[in-house]
GUZATOR-407737 format. One record per residue (C-alpha): residue number from 1; z, y, x; residue in three letters. Coordinates in pm, whole numbers. Layout:
GUZATOR-407737
<nr:NUM&pz:Z&py:Y&px:X&rest:Ala>
...
END
This chain:
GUZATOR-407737
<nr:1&pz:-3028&py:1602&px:-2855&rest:Unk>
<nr:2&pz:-2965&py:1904&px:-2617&rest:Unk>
<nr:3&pz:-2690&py:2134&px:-2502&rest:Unk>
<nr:4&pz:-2665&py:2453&px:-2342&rest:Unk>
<nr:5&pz:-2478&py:2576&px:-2050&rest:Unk>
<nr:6&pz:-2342&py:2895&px:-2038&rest:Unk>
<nr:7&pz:-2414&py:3167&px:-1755&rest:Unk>
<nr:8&pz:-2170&py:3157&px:-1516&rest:Unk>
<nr:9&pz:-2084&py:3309&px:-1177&rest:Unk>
<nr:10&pz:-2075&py:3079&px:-900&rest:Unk>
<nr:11&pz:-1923&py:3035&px:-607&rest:Unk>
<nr:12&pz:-2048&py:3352&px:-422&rest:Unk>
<nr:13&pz:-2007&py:3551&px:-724&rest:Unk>
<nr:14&pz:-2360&py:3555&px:-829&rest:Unk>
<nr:15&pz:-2475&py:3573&px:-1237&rest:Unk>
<nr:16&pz:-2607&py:3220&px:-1332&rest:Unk>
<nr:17&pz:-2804&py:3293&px:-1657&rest:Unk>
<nr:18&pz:-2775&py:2957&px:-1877&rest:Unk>
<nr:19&pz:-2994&py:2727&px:-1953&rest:Unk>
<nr:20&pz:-3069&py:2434&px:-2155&rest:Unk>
<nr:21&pz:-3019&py:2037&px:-2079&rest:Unk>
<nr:22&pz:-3254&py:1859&px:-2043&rest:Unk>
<nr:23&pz:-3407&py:2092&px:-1789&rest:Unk>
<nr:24&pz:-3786&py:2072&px:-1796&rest:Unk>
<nr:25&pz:-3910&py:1837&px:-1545&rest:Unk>
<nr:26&pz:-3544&py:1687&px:-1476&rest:Unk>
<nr:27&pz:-3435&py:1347&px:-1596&rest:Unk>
<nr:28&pz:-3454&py:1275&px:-1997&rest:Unk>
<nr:29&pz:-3138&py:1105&px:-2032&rest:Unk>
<nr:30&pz:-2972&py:1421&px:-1915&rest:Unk>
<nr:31&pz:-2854&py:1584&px:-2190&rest:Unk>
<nr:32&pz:-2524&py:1724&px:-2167&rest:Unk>
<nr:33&pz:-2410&py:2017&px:-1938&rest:Unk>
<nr:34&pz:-2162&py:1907&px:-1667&rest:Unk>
<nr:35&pz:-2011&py:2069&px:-1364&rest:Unk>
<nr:36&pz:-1758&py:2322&px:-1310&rest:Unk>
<nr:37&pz:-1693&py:2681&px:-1407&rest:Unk>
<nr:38&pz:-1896&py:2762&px:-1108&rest:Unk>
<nr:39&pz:-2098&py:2519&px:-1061&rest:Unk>
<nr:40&pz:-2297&py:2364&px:-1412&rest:Unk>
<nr:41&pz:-2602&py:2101&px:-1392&rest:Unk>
<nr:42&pz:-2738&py:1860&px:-1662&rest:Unk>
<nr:43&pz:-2625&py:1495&px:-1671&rest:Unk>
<nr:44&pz:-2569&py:1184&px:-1877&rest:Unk>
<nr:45&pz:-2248&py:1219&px:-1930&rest:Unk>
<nr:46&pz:-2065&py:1362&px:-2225&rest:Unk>
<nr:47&pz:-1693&py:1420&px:-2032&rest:Unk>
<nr:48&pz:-1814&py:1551&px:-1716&rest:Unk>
<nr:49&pz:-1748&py:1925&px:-1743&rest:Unk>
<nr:50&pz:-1431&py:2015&px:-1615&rest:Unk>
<nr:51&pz:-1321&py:2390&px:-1744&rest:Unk>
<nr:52&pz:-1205&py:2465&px:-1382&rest:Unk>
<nr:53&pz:-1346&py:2585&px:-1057&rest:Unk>
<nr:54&pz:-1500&py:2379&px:-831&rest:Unk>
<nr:55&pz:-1271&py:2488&px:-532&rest:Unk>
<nr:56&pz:-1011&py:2370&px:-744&rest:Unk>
<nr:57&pz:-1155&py:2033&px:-689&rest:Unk>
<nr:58&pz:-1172&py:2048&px:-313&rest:Unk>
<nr:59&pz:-758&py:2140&px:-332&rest:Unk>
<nr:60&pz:-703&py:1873&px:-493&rest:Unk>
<nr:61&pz:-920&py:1635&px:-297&rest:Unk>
<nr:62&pz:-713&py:1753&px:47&rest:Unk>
<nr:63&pz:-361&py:1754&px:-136&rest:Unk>
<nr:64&pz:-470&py:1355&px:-210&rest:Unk>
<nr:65&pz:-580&py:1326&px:174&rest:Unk>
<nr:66&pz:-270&py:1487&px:321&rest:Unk>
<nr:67&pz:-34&py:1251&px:102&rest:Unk>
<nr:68&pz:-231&py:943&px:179&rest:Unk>
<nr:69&pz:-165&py:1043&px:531&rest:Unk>
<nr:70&pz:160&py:1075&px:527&rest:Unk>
<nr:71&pz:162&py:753&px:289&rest:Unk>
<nr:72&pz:-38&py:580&px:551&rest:Unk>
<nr:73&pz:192&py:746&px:836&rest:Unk>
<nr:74&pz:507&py:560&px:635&rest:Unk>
<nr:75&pz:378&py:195&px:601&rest:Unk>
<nr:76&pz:247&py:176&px:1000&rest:Unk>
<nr:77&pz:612&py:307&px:1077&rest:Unk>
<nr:78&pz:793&py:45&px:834&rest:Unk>
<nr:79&pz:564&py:-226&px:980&rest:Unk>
<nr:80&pz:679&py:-135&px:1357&rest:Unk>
<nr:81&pz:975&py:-147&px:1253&rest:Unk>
<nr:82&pz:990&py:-506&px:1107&rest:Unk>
<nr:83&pz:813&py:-661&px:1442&rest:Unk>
<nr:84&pz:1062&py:-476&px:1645&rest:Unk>
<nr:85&pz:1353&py:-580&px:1451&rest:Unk>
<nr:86&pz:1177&py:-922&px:1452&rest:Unk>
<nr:87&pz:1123&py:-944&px:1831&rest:Unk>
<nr:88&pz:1482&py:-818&px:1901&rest:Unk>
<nr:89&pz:1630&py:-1059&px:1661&rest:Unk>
<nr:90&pz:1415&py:-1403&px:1819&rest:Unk>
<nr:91&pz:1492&py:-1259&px:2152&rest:Unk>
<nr:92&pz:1835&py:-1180&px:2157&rest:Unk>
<nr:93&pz:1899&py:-1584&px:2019&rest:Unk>
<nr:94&pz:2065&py:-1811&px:2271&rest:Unk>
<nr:95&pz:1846&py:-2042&px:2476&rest:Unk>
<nr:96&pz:2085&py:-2295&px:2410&rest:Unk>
<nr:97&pz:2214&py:-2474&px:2089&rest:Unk>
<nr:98&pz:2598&py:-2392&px:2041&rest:Unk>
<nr:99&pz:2873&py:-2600&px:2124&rest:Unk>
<nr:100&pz:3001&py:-2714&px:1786&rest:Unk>
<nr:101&pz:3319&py:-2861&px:1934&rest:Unk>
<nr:102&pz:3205&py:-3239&px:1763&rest:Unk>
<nr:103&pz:3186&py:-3497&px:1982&rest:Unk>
<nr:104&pz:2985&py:-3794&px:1840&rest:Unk>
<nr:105&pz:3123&py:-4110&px:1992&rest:Unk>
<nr:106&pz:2911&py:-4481&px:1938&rest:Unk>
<nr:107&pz:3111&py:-4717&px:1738&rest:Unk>
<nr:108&pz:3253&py:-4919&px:2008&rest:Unk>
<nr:109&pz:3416&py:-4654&px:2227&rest:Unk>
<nr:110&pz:3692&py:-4475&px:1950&rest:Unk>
<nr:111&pz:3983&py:-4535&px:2172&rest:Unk>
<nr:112&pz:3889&py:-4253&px:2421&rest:Unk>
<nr:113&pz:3913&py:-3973&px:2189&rest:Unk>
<nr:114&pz:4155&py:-4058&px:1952&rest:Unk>
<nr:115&pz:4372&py:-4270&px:2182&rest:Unk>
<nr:116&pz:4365&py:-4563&px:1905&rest:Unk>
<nr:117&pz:4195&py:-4859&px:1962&rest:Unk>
<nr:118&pz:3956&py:-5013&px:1752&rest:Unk>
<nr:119&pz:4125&py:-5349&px:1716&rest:Unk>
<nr:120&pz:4480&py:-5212&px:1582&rest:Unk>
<nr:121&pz:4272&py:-4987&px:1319&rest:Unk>
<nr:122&pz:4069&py:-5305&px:1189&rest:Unk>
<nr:123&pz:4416&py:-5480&px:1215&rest:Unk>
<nr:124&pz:4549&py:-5191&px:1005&rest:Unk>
<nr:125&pz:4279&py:-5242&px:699&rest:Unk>
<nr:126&pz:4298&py:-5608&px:683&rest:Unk>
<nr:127&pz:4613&py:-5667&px:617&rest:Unk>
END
């Protein structure tokens, strides 16, 4: 099995005449032309040719870079934003607990806070 790639002009516009794959002396298994408009090798890969420019590639590959960037730019800000927010939040909290106008009273002292005694309210139930 062979295949044959085209001439082509490459990169600095120079004629490319084709040739077939494999290439003599290259590797066996490569048997299928690959590469770019303007820029075509032998490999062992049957969907590596892309019917584009290789530039093309290199555009692409910086458009990905710039919006990982700004991707990457995004997340640190959203994440300093959540320990800030965090920090304000645990230090803004009062040092200590709130009133919460309760007052628990042991069982044998009711008469100070209500102003009924605990006798007359047993009194009360039993008969």
């Amino acid at each position: 099995m062979s295949a044959e790639c085209s001439s082509y002009l490459n990169a600095d516009k120079v004629l490319v005449s084709g040739f077939s794959c494999p290439r003599a002396g290259g590797d066996a298994r490569a048997v299928f032309c690959c590469g770019f408009q303007d820029v075509k090798y032998c490999c062992d890969d049957p969907h590596s040719f892309f019917p584009y420019e290789h530039s093309y590639m290199w555009w692409l590959s910086v458009g990905a870079l710039v919006g990982l960037s700004i991707a990457a730019v995004v997340l640190f800000a959203f994440i300093i934003t959540v320990c800030v927010l965090c920090y304000l939040f645990i230090s803004t909290k009062p040092r200590s607990k709130l009133d919460t106008g309760l007052s628990l009273q042991t069982a044998g002292k009711m008469s100070s806070a209500t102003g009924v005694d605990k006798e007359e309210v047993l009194k009360c139930y039993q008969s």
